[in-house]
N, C-alpha and C positions, 0 to 999 in steps of 0.2 A: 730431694725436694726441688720442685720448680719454683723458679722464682714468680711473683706474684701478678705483675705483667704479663704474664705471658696466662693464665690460666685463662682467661675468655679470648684470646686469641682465634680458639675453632667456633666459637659459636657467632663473633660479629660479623663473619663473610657469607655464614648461612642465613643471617640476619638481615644484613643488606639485599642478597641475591634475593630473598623469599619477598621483601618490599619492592623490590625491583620487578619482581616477575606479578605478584601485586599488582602493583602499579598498571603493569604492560597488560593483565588481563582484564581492569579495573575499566581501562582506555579502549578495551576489545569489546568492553561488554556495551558501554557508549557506545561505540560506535554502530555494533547490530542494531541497537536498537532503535537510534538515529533512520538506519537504513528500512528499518520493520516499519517507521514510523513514515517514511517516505512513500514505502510502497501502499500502505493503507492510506494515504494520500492519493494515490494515484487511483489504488482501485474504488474510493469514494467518487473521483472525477469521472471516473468510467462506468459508474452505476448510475449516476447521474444524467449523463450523457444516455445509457441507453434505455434508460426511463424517461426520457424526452422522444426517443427517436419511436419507444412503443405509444407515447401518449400521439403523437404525429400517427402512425401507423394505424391507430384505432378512430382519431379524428377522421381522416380519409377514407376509412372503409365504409364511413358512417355516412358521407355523404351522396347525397341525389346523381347519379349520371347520366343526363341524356342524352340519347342515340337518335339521327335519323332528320335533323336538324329541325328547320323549323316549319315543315310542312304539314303538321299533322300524324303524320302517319308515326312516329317514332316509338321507341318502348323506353318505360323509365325503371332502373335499376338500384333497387334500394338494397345495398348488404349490412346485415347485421353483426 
């Protein structure tokens, strides 16, 4: 017969190590997501940014250009 102490001896190192590694995956999983949450940050600033640069892009296309200065004789250039 084993003495009585000693009977959970194998299961508290499995116990700790399975918390431990817990823990460490628990920290892992923060931290992706930390990172996921960053980069969807980033790429809102960048949708952002180039929904500004099309709204600039279709402003400009939009306007009047005239050619040929001011003597008359010039062509005016409307793009749509």
């Amino acid at each position: 017969m084993q003495p009585q102490w000693n009977t959970y001896r194998g299961q508290q190192p499995n116990n700790a190590t399975q918390q431990m590694a817990g823990a460490g995956q628990t920290q892992n999983l923060e931290q992706r997501i930390a990172n996921i949450e960053n980069q969807l940050n980033m790429l809102i600033r960048m949708i952002e940014y180039n929904n500004q640069m099309l709204r600039h892009m279709y402003h400009s296309q939009n306007n009047i250009n005239m050619s040929g200065g001011g003597s008359g004789g010039g062509s005016v250039i409307v793009r749509m």
